[in-house]
C-alpha beads as a LAMMPS data file, in Angstrom:
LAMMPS data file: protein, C-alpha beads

106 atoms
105 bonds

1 atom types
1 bond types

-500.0 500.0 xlo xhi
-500.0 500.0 ylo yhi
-500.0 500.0 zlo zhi

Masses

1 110.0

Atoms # bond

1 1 1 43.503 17.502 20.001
2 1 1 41.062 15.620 22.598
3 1 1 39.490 18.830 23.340
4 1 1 38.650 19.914 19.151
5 1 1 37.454 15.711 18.844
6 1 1 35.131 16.335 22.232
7 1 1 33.946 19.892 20.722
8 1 1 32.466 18.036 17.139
9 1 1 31.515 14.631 19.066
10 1 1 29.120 16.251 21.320
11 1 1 26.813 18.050 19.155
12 1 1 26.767 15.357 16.635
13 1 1 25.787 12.499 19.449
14 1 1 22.797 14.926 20.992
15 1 1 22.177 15.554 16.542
16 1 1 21.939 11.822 16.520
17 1 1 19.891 11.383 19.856
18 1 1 17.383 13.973 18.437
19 1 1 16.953 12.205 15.307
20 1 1 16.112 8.744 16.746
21 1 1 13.576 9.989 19.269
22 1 1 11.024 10.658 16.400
23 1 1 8.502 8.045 16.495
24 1 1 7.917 5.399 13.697
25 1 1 5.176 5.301 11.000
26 1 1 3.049 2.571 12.232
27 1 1 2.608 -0.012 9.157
28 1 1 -0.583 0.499 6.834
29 1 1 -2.668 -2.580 7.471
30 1 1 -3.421 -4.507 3.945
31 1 1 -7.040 -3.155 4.258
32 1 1 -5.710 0.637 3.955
33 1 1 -2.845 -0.481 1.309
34 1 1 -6.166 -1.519 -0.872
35 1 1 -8.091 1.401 -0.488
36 1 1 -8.479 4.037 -2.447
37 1 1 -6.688 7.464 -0.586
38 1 1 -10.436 9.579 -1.237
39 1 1 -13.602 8.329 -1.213
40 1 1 -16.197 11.173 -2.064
41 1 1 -20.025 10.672 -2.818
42 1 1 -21.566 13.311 -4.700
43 1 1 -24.564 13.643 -7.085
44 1 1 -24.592 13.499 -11.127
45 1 1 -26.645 15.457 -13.447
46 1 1 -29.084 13.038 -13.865
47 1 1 -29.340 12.863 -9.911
48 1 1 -27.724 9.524 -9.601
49 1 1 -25.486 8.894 -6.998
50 1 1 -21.532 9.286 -7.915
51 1 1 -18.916 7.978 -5.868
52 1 1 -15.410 9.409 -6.818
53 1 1 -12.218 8.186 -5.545
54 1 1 -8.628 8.445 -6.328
55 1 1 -6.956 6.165 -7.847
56 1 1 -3.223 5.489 -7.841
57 1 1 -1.877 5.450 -11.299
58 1 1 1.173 2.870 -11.513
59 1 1 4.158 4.944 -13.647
60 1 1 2.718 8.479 -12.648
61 1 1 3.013 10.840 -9.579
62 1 1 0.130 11.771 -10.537
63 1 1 -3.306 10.448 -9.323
64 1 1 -6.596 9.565 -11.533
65 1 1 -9.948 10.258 -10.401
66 1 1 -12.653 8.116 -11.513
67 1 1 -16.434 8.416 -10.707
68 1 1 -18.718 5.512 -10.606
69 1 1 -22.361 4.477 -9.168
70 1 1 -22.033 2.375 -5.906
71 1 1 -23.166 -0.839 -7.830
72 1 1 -20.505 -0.478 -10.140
73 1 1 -17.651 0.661 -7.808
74 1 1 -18.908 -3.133 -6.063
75 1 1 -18.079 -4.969 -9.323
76 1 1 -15.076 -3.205 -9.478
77 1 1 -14.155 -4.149 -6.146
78 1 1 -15.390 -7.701 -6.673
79 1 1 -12.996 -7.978 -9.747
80 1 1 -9.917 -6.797 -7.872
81 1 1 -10.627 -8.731 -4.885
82 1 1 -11.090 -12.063 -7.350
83 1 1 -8.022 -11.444 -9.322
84 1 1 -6.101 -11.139 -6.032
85 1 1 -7.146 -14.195 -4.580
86 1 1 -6.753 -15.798 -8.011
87 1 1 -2.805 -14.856 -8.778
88 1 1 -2.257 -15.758 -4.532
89 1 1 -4.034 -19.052 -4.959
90 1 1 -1.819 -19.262 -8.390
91 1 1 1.476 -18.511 -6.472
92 1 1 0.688 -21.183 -4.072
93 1 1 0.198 -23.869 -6.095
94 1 1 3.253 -23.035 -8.126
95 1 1 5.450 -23.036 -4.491
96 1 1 4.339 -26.093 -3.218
97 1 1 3.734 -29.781 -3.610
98 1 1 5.587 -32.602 -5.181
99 1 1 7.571 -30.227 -7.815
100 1 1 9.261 -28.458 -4.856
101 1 1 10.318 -31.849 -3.192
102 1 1 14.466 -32.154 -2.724
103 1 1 14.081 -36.111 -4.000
104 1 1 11.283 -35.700 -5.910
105 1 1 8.920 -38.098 -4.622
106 1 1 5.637 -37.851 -2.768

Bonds

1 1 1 2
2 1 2 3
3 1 3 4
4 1 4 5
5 1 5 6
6 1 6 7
7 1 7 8
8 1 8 9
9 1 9 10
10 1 10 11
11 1 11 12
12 1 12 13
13 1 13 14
14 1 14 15
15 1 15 16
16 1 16 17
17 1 17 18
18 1 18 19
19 1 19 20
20 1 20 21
21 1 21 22
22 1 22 23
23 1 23 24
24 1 24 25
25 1 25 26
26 1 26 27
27 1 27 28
28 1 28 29
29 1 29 30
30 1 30 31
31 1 31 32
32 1 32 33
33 1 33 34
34 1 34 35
35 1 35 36
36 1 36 37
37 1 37 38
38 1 38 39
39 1 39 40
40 1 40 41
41 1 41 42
42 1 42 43
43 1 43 44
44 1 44 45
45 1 45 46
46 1 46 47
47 1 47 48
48 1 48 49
49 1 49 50
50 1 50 51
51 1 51 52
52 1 52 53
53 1 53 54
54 1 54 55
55 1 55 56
56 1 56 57
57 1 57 58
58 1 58 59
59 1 59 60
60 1 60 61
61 1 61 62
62 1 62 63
63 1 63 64
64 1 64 65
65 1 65 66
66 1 66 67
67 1 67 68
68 1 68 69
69 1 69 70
70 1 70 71
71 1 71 72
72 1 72 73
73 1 73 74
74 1 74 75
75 1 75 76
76 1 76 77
77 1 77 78
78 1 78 79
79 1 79 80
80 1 80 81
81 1 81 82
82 1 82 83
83 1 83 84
84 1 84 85
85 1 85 86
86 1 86 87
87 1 87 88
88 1 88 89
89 1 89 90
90 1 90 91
91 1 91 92
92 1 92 93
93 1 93 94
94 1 94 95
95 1 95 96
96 1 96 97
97 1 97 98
98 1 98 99
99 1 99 100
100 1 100 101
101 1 101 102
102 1 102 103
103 1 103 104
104 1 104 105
105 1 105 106
């Protein structure tokens, strides 16, 4: 009976070994978690400059490309970057102060 548990524990404690060796994923600064996965600059037919990236579509596996000129992509990014800070600065204010106070008072 010692000798059938010994036969199974083995192999699964060197499976188990194995399996822990592998290296973790080191975590995705905020900087990458904003970024677009492709970033690809190519010309238009009018010989403007494009730049195309993929976007993440929230819902779908599947991912939207969109192609705008630099300046605009900046707006965009200026947008997004403002209604970040905006909802953050909102959260804030919503978690702290005098309405989160166990008496009340100031």
């Amino acid at each position: 009976m010692t000798q059938l548990r010994l036969n199974w524990l083995l192999p699964a404690a060197a499976l188990l070994l194995v399996a822990c060796q592998a290296a973790p994923a080191a975590p995705a600064s905020p900087e990458a978690l904003a970024a677009p996965q492709t970033a690809v600059q190519v010309a238009s037919a009018d010989g403007a400059d494009v730049v195309c990236r993929t976007m993440k579509v929230t819902g779908s596996r599947f991912a939207k490309r969109e192609c705008k000129t630099p300046e605009v992509w900046a707006q965009y990014d200026a947008y997004t970057n403002q209604n970040a800070k905006e909802s953050t600065d909102r959260m804030q204010r919503l978690n702290t102060g005098c309405s989160t106070q166990a008496q009340g008072g100031c």
